[in-house]
MOPAC internal coordinates of N, CA, C and O (Angstrom, degrees):
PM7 1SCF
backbone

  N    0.0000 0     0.00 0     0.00 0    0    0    0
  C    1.4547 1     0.00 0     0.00 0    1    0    0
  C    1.5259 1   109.82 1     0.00 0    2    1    0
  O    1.2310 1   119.75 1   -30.77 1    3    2    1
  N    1.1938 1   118.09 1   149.23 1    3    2    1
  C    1.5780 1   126.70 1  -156.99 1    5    3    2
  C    1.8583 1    92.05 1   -86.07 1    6    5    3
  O    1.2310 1   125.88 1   -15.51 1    7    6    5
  N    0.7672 1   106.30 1   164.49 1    7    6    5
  C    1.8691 1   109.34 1   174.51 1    9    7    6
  C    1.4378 1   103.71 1  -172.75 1   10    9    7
  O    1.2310 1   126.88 1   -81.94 1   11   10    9
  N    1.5717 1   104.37 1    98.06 1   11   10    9
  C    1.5636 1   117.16 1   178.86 1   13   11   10
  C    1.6526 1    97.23 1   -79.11 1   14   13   11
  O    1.2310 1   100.01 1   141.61 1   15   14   13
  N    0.8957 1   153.77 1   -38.39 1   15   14   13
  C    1.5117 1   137.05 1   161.33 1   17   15   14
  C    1.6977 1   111.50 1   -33.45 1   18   17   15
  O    1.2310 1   121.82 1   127.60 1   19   18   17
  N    1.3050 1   114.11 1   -52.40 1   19   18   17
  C    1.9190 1   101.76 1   178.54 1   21   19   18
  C    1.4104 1    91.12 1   -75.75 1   22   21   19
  O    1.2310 1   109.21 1   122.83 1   23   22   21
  N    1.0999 1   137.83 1   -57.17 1   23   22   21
  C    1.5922 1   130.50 1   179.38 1   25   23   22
  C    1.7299 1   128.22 1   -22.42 1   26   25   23
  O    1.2310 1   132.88 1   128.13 1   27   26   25
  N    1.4891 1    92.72 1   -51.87 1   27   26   25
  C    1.3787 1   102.25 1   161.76 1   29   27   26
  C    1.3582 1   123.86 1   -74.75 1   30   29   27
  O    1.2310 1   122.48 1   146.50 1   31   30   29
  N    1.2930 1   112.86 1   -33.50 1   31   30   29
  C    1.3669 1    98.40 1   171.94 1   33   31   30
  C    1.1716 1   136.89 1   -67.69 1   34   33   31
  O    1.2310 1   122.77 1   168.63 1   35   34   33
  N    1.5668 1   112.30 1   -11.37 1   35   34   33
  C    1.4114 1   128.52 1  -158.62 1   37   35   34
  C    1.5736 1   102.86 1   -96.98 1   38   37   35
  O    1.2310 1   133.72 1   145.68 1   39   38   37
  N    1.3303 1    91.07 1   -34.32 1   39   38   37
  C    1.4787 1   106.76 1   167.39 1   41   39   38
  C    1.6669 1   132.99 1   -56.24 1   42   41   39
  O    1.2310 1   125.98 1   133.66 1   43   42   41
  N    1.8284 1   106.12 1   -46.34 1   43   42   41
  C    0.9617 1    93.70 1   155.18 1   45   43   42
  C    1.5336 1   147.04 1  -109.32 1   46   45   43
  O    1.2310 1   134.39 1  -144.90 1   47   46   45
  N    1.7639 1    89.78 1    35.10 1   47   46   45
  C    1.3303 1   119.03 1   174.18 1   49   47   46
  C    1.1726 1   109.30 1   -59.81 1   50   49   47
  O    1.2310 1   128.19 1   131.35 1   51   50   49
  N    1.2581 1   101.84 1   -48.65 1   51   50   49
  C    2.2618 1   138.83 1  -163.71 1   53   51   50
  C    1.4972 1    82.55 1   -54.28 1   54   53   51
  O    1.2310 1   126.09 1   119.99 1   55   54   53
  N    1.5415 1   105.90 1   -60.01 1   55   54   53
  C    1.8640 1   101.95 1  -155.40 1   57   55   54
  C    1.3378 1   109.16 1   -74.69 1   58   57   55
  O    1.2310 1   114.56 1   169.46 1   59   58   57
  N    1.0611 1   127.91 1   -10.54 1   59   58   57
  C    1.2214 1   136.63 1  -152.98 1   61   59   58
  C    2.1651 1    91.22 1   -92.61 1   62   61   59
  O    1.2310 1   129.31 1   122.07 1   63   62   61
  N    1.3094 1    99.67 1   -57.93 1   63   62   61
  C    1.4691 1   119.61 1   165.07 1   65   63   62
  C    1.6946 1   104.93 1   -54.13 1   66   65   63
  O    1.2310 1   105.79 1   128.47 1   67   66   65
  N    0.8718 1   143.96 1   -51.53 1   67   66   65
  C    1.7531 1   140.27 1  -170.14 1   69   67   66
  C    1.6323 1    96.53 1   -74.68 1   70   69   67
  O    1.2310 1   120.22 1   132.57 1   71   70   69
  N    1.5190 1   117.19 1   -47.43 1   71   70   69
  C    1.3887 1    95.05 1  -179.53 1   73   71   70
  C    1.5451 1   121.37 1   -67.10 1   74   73   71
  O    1.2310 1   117.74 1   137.96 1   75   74   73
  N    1.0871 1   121.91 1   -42.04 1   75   74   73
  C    1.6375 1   135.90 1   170.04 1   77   75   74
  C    1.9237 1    97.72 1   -45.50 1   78   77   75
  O    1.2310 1   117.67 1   103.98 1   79   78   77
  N    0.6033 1   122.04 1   -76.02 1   79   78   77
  C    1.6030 1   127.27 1   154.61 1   81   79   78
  C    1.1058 1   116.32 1     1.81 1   82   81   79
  O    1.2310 1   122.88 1   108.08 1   83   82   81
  N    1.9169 1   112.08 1   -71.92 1   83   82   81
  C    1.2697 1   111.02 1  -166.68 1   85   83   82
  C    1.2788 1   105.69 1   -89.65 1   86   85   83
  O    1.2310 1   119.89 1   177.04 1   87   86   85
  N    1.3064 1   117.82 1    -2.96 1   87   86   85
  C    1.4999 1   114.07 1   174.17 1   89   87   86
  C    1.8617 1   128.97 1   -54.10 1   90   89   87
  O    1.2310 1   147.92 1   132.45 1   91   90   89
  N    2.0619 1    63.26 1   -47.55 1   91   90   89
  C    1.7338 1    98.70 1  -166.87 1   93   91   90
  C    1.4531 1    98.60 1   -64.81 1   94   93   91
  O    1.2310 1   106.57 1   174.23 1   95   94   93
  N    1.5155 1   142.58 1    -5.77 1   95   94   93
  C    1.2635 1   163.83 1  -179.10 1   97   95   94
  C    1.7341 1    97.28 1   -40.71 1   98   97   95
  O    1.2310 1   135.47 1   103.59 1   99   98   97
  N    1.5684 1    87.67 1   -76.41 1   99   98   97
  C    1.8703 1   103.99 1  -172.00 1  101   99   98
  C    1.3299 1   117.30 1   -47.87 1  102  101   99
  O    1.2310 1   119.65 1   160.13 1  103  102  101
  N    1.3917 1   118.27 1   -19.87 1  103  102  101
  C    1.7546 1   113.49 1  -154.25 1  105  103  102
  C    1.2584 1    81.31 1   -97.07 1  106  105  103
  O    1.2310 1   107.57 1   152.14 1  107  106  105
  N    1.2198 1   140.78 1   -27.86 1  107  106  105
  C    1.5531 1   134.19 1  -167.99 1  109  107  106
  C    1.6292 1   108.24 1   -79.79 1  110  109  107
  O    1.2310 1   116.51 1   -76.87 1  111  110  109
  N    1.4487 1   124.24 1   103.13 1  111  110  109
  C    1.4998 1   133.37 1   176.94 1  113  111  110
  C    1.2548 1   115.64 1  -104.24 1  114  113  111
  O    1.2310 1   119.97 1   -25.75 1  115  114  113
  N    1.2978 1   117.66 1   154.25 1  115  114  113
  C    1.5870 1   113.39 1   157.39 1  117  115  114
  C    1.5609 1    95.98 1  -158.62 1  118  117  115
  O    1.2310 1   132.50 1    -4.78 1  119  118  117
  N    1.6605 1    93.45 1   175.22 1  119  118  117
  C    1.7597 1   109.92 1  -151.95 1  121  119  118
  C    1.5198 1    88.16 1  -133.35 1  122  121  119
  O    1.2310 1   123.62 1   -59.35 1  123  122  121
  N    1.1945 1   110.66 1   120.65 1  123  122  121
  C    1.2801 1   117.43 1   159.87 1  125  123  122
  C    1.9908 1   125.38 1  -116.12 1  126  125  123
  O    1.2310 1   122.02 1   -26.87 1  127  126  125
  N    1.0744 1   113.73 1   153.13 1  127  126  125
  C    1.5963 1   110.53 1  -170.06 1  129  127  126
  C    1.5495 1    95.01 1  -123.61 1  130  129  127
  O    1.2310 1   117.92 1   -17.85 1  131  130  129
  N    1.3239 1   121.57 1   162.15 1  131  130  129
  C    1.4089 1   145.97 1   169.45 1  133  131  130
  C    1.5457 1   105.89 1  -151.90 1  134  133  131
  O    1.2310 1   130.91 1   -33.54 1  135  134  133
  N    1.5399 1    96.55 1   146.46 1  135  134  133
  C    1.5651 1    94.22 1  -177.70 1  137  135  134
  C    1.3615 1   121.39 1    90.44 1  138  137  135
  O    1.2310 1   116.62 1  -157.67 1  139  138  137
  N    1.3626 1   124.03 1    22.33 1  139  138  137
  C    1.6166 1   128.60 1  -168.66 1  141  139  138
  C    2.1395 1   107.26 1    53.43 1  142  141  139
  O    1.2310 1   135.20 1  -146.40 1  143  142  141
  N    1.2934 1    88.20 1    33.60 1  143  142  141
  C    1.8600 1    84.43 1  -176.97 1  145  143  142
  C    1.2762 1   124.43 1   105.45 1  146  145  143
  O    1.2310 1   119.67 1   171.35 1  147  146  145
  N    1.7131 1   118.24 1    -8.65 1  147  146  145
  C    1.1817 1    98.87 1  -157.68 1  149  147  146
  C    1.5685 1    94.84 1  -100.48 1  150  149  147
  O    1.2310 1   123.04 1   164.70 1  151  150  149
  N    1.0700 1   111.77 1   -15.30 1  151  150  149
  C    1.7613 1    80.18 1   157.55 1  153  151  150
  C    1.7665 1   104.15 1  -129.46 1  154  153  151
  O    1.2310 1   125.61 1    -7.21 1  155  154  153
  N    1.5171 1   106.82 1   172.79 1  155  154  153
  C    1.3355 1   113.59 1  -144.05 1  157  155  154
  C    1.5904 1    87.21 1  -146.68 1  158  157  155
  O    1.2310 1   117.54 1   -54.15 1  159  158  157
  N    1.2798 1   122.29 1   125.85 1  159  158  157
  C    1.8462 1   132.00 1   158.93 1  161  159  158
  C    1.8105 1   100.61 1  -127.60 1  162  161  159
  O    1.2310 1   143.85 1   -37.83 1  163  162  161
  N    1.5942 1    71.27 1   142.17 1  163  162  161
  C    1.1727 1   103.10 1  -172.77 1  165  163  162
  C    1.9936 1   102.35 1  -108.62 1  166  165  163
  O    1.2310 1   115.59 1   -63.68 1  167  166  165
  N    1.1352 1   125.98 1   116.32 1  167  166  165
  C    1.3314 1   123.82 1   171.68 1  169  167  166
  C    1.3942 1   118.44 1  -113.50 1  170  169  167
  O    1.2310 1   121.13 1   -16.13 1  171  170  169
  N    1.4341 1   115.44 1   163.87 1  171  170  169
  C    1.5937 1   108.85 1   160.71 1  173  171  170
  C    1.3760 1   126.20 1  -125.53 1  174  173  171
  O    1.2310 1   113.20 1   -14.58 1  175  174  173
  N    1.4004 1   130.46 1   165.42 1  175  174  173
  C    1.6287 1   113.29 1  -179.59 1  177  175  174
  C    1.3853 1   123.97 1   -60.22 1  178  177  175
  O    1.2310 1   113.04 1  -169.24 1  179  178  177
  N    1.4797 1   130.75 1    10.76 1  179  178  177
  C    1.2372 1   136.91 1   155.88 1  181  179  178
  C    1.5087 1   112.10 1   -88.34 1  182  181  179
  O    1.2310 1   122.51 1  -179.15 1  183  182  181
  N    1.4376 1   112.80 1     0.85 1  183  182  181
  C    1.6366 1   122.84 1   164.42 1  185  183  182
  C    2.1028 1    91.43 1    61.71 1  186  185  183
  O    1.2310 1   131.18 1  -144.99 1  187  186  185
  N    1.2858 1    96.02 1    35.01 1  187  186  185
  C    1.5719 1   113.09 1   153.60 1  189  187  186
  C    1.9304 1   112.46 1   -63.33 1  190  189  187
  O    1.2310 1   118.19 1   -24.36 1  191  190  189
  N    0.9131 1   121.06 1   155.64 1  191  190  189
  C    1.5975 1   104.50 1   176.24 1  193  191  190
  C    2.4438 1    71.71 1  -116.77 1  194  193  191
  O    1.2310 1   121.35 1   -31.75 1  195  194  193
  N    1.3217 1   115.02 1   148.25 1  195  194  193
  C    0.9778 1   103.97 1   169.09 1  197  195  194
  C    1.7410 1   120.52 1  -145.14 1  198  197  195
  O    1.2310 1   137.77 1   175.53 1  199  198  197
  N    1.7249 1    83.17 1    -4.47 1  199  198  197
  C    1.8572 1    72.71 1   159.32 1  201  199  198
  C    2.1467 1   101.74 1  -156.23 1  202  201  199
  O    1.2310 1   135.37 1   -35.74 1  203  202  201
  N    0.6848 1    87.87 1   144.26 1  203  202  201
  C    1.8278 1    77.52 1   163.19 1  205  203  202
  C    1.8897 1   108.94 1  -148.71 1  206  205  203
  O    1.2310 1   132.48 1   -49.80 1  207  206  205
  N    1.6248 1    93.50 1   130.20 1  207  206  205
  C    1.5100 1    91.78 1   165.86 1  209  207  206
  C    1.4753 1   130.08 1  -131.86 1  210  209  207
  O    1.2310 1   116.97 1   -48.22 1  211  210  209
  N    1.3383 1   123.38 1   131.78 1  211  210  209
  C    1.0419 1   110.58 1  -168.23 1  213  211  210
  C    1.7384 1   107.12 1  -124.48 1  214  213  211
  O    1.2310 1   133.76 1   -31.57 1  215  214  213
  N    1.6432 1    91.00 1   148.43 1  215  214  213
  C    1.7830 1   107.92 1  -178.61 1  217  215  214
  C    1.0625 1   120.70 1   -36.83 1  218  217  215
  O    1.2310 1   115.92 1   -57.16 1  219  218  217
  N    1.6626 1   125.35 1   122.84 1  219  218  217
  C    1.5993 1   127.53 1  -177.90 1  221  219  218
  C    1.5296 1   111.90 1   -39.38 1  222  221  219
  O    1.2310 1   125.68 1   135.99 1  223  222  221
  N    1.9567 1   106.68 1   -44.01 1  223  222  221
  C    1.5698 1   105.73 1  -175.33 1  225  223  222
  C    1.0957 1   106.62 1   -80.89 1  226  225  223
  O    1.2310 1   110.71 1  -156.22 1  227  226  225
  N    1.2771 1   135.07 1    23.78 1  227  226  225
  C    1.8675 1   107.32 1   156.33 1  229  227  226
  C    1.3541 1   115.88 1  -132.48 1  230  229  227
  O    1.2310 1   125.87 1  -174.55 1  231  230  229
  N    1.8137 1   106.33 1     5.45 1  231  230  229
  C    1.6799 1   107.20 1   130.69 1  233  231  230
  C    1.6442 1   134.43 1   -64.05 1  234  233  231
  O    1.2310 1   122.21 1   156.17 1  235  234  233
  N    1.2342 1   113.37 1   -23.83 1  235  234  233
  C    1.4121 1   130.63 1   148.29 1  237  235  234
  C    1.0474 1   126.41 1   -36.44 1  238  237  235
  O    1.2310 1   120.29 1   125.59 1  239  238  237
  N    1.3464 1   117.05 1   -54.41 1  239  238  237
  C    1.2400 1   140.68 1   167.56 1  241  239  238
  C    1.5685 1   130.19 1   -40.88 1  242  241  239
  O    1.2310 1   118.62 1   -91.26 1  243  242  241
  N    1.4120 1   120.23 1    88.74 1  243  242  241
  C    1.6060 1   105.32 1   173.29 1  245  243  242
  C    1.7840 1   136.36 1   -20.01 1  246  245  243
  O    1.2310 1   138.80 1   158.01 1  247  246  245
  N    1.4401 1    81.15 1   -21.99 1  247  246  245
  C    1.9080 1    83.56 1  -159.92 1  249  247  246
  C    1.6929 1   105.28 1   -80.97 1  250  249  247
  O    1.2310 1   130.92 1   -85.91 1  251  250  249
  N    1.1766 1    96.53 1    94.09 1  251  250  249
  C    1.1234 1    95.03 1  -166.12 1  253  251  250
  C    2.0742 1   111.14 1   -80.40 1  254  253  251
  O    1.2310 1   113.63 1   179.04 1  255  254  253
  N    1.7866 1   129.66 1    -0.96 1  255  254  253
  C    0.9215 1   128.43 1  -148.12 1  257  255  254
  C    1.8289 1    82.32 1  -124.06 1  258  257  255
  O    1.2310 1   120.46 1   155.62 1  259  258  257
  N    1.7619 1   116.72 1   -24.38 1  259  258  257
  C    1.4417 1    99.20 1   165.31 1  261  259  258
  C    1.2755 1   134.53 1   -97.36 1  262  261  259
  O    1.2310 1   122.45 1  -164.26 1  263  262  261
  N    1.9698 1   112.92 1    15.74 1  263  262  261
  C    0.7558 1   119.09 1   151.50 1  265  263  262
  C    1.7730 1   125.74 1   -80.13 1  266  265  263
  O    1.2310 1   123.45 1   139.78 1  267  266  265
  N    1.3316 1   110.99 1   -40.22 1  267  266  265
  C    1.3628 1   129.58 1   176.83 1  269  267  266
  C    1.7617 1    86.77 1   -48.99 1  270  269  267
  O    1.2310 1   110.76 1   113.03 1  271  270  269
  N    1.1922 1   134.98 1   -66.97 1  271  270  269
  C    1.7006 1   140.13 1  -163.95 1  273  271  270
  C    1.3534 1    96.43 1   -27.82 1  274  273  271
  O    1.2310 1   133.45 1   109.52 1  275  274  273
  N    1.9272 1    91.62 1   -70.48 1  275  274  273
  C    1.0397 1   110.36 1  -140.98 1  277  275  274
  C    2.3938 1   109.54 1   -79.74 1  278  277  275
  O    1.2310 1   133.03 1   171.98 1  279  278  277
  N    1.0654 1    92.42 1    -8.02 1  279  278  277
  C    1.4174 1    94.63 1   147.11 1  281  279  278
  C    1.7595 1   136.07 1   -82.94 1  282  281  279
  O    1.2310 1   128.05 1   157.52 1  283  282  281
  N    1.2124 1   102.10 1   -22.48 1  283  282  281
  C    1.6348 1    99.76 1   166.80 1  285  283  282
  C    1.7703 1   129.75 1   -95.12 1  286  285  283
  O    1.2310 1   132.08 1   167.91 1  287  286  285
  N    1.7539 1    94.27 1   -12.09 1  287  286  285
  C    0.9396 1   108.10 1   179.58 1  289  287  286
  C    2.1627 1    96.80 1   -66.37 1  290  289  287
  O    1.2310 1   127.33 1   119.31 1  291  290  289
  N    1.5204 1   103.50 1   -60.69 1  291  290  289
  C    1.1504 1    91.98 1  -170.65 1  293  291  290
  C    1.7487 1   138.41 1   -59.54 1  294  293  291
  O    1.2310 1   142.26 1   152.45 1  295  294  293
  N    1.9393 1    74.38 1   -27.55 1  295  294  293
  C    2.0034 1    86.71 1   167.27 1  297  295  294
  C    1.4802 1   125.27 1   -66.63 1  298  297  295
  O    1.2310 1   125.49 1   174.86 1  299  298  297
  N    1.5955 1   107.05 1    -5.14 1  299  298  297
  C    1.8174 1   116.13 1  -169.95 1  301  299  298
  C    1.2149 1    80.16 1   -85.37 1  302  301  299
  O    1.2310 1   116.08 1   119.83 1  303  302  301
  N    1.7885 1   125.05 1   -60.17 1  303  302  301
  C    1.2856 1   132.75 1  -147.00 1  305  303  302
  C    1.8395 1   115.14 1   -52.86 1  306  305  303
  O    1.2310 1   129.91 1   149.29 1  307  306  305
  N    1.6849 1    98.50 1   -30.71 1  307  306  305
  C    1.1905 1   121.87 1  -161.57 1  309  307  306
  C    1.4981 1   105.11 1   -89.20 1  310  309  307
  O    1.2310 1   122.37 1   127.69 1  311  310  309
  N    1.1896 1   113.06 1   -52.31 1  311  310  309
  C    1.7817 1   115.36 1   152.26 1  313  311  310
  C    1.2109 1   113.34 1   -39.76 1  314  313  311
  O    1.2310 1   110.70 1   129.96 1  315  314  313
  N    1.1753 1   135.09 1   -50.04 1  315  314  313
  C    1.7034 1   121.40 1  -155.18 1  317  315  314
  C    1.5234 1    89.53 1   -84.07 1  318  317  315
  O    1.2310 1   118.95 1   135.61 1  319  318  317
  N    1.1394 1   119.61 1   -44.39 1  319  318  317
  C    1.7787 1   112.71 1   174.73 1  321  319  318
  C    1.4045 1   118.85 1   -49.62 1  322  321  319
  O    1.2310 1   123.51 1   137.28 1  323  322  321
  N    1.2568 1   110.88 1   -42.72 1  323  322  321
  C    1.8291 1   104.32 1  -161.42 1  325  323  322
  C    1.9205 1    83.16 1   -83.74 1  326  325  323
  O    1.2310 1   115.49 1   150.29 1  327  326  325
  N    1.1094 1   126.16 1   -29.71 1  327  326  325
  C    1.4219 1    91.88 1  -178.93 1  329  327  326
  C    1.3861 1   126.49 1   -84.65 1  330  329  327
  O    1.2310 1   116.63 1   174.67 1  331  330  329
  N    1.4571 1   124.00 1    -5.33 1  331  330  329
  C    1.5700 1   112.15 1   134.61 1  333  331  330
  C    1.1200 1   117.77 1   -47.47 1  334  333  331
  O    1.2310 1   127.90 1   129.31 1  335  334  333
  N    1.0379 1   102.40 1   -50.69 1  335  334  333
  C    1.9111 1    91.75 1  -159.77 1  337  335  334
  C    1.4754 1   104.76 1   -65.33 1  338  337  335
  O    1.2310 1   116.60 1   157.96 1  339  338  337
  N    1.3480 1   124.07 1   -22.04 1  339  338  337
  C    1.2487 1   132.92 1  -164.29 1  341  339  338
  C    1.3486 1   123.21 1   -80.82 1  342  341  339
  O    1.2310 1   120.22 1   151.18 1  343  342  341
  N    1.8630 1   117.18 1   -28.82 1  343  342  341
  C    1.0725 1   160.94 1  -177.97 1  345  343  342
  C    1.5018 1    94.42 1   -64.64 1  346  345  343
  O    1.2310 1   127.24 1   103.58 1  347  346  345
  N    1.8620 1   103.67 1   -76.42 1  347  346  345
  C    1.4050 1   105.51 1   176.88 1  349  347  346
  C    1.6525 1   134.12 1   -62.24 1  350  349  347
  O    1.2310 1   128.70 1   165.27 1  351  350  349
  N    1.3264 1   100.85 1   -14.73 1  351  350  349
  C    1.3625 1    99.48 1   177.06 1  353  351  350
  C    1.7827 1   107.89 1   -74.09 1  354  353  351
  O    1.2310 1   123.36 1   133.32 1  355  354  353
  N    1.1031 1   111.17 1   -46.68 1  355  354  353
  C    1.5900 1   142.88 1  -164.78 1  357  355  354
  C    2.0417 1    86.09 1   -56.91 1  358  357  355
  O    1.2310 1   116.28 1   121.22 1  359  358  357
  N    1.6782 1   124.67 1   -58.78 1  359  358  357
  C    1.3494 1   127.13 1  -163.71 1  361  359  358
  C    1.9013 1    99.58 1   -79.55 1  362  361  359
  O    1.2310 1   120.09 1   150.27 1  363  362  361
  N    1.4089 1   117.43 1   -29.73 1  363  362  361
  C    1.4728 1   122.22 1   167.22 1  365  363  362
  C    1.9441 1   107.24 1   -52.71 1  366  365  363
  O    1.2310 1   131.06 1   109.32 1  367  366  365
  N    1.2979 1    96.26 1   -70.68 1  367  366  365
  C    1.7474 1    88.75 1   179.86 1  369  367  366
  C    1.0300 1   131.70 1  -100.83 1  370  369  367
  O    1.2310 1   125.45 1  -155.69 1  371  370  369
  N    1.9129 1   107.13 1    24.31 1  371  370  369
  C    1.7018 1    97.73 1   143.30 1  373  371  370
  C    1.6309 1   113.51 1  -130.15 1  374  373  371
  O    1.2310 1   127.09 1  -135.62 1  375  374  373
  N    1.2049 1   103.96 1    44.38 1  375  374  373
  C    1.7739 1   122.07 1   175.39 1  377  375  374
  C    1.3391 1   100.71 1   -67.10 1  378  377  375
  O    1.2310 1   111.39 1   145.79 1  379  378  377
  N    1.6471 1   133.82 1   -34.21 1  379  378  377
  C    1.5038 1   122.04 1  -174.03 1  381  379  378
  C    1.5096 1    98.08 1   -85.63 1  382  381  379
  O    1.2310 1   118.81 1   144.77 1  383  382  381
  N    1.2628 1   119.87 1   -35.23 1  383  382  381
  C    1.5118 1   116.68 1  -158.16 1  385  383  382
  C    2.2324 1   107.46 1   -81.34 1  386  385  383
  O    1.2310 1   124.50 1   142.39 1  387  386  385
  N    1.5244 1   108.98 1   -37.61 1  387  386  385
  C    0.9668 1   111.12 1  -159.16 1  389  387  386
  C    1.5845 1    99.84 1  -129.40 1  390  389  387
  O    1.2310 1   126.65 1   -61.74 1  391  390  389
  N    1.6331 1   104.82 1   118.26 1  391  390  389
  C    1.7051 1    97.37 1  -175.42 1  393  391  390
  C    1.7472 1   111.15 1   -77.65 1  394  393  391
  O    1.2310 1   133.58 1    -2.69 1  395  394  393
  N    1.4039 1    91.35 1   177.31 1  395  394  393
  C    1.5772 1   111.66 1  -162.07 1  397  395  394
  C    1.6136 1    79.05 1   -88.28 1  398  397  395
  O    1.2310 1   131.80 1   -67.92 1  399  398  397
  N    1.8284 1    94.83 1   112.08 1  399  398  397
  C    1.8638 1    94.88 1   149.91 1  401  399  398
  C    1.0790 1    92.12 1  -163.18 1  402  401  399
  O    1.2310 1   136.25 1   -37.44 1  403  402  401
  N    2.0112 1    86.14 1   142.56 1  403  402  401
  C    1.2218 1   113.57 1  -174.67 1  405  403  402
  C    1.4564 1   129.47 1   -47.27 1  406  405  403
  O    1.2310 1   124.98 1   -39.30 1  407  406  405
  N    1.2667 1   108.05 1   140.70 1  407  406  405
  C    1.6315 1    97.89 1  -172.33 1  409  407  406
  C    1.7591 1   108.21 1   114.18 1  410  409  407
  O    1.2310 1   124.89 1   129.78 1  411  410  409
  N    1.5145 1   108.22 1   -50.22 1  411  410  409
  C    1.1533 1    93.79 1  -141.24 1  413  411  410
  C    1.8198 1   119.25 1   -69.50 1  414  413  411
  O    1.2310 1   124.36 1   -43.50 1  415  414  413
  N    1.0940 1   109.24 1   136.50 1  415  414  413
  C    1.6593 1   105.63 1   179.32 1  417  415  414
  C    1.2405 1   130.74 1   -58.84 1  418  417  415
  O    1.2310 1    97.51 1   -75.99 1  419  418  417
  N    0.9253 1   157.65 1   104.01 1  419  418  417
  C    1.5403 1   148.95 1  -173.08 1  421  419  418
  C    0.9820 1   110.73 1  -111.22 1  422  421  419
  O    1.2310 1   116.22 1  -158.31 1  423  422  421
  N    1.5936 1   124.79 1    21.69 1  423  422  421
  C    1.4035 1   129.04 1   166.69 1  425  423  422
  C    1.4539 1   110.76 1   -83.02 1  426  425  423
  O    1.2310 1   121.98 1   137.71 1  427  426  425
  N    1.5903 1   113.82 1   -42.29 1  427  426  425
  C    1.2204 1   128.98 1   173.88 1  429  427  426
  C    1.7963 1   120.79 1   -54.21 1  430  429  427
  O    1.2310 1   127.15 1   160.67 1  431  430  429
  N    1.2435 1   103.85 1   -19.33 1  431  430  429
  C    1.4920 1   119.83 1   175.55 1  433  431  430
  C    1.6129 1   117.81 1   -70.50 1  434  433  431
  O    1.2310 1   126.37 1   141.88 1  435  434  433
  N    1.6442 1   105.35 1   -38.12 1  435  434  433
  C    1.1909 1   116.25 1  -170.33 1  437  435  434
  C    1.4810 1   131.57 1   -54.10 1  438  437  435
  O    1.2310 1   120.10 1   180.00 1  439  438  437

């Protein structure tokens, strides 16, 4: 017999689980470098950019268009990482709530 009372609850079990989820988004960081190090982004699983630093000597540096590169290069690098990691965090704490089927996107969740 159908019983929309557990239905609903289960339901907003789910939401209850996606927000905890997207919370858990921010705490997940990673650091990426371009340039043998000299510059450095910092992102988070909200695909925040939240820190970047780059080497005194290649502010020194005239070139002012391979520094511009070489900062987006590392902030792309640093994006494509945290959204693995972000992916997996996201399929870790909703593995009880949402089954494993193939296909499904969890990018779209993010």
């Amino acid at each position: 017999m159908f019983n929309l009372n557990n239905m609903m609850g289960k339901v907003k079990e789910m939401q209850e689980q996606m927000r905890l989820a997207q919370e858990n988004l921010t705490n997940i960081k990673t650091t990426s470098e371009a340039g043998a190090g000299m510059v450095k982004a910092t992102v988070n699983g909200k695909k925040q950019v939240i820190r970047v630093e780059i080497d005194p000597e290649i502010i020194k540096s005239d070139d002012r268009e391979m520094l511009q590169d070489l900062i987006v290069a590392a902030i792309n690098k640093a994006l494509d990482e945290v959204e693995i990691l972000a992916q997996e965090e996201l399929r870790r704490t909703t593995k009880e709530i949402l089954p494993d089927i193939p296909g499904l996107d969890l990018k779209n969740m993010l």
